[in-house]
N, C-alpha and C positions, 0 to 999 in steps of 0.2 A: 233690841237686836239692830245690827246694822242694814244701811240701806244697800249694802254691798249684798247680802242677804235675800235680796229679793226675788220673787221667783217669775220671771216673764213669761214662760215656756210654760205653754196649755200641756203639754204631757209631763213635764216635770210637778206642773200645780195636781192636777191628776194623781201622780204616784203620790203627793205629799198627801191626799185623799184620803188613799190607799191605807197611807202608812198611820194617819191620826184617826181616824172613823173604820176598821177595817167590817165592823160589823154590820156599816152602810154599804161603804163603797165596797166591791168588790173586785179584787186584782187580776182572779183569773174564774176560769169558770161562769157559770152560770151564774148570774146578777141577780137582786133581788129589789120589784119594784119600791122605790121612793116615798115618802109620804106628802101627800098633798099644800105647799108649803114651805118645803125641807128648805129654802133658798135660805128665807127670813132667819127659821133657825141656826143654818150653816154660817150666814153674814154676823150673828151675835156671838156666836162663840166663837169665832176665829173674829172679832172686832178690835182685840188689840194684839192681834198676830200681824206684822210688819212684813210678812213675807208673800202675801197677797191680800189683792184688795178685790173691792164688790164687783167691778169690771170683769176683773179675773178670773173669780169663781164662776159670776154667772155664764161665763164662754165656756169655761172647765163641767160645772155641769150640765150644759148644752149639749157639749159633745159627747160627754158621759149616757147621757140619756136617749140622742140618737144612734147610738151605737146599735148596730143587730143584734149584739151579745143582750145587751139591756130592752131592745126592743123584743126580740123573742121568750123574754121574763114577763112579760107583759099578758100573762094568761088566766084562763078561768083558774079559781081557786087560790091563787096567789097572795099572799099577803103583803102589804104595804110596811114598811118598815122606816123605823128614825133613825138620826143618827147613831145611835145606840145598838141599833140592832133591833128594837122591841116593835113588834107588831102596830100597826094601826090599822086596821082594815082591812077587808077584802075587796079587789078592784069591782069598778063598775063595770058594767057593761061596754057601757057607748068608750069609756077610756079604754078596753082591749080590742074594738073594733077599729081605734083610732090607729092606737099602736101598730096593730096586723096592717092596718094601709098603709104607713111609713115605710113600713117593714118591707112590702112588696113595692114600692115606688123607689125606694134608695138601691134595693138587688137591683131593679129594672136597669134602674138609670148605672150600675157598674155595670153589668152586663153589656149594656150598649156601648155601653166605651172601651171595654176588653173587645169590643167586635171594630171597633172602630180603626183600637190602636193595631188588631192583628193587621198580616201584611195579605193582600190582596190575591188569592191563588190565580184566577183568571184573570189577572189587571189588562186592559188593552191599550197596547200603547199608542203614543202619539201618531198623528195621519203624517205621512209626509210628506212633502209637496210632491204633485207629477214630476214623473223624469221627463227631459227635453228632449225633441230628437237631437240625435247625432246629428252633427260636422263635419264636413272632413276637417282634417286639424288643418291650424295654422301654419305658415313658414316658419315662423318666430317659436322662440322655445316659450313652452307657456310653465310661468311659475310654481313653483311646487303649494300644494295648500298648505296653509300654515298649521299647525296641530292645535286642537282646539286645548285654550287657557285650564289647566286641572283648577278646580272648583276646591276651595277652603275644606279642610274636614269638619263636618259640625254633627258636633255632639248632642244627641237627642236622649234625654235620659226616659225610662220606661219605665210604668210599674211592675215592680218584679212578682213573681211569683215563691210562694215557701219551698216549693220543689229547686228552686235554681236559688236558692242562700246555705250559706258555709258558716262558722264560725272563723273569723280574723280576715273576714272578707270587707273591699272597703266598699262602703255605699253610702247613700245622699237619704236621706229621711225628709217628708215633708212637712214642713214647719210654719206655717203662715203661708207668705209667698215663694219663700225662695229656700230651696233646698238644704238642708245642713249635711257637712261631709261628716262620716264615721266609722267605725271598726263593729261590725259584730260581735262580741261577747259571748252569746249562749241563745240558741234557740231551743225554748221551749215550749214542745206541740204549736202553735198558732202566733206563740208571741216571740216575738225578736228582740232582745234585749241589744244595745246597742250605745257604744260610749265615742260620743260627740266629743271632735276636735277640741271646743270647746272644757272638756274635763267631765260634762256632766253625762252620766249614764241613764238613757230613758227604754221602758217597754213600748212596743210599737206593734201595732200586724203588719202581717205583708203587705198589704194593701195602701201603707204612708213609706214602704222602700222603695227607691228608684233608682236604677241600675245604667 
């Protein structure tokens, strides 16, 4: 396979997941935990796939696995699953205790920053300096004040919410550091399907669209 081929994008490596393992990985719905391991396995059978490497998966299943979808699979009675699909185990304890703190540390830490980024109902504004007393005025005409310089338009982009996305609407996904522009496709319940400037079509939640 060419190196043209290659896949840089954690959520395109992800769908590519999806679409080889689908009885691991899951695309949509409710996730099923992992088997203890699954890295080692995943790095040998995709060893001579050219289209990612061990870097790559291991960021791809990073995210995968902190996920809320996958951290909320993380329950009593659950089984552990391989690539394949097939059972290994039922989780332990101390790992669904873990998982549930994740879980409640990652909501935290979005929550506080959906509060952060809202806008301020009571903001108080700036003090302004005392006024001077009056003068009587000058003989001289006194100059007119100059109007203050308008200020650049700068564009803050926000994360959007699923209630404010359309389909063929354009929006920025985030992608590493820096945003990538796109067209919405299809949304479906939670996921936003979305085809990047670029040509390539990725699933995303609303919580990686920035508006």
């Amino acid at each position: 396979m060419e190196s043209t081929d290659k896949l840089t994008d954690t959520n395109a490596i992800l769908a590519y997941l999806y679409e080889t393992f689908p009885l691991c990985f899951i695309a949509e719905g409710e996730t099923k935990p992992l088997k203890i391991g699954l890295f080692q396995d995943l790095a040998e059978r995709l060893a001579d796939d050219s289209k990612v490497s061990k870097t790559q998966l291991r960021v791809a299943l990073r995210r995968y696995t902190s996920s809320w979808r996958y951290l909320k699979s993380v329950k009593a009675g659950a089984q552990r699953v391989d690539l394949d699909g097939e059972p290994c185990g039922e989780l332990e304890q101390e790992h669904i205790d873990h998982a549930q703190a994740m879980l409640k540390e990652s909501q935290d830490k979005a929550k506080a920053k959906r509060a952060a980024q809202a806008p301020s109902p009571a903001k108080v504004p700036a003090k302004r300096a005392p006024k001077k007393v009056a003068v009587p005025p000058r003989p001289k005409t006194e100059r007119p004040a100059k109007p203050a310089p308008k200020a650049a338009p700068v564009v803050n982009l926000v994360q959007a919410q699923l209630t404010d996305l359309t389909k063929k609407q354009r929006v920025n996904v985030k992608l590493g550091m820096t945003p990538v522009a796109g067209v919405i496709t299809d949304i479906n319940k939670e996921d936003i399907h979305v085809q990047l400037d670029s040509g390539l079509t990725i699933k995303v939640k609303a919580e990686h669209i920035l508006l």
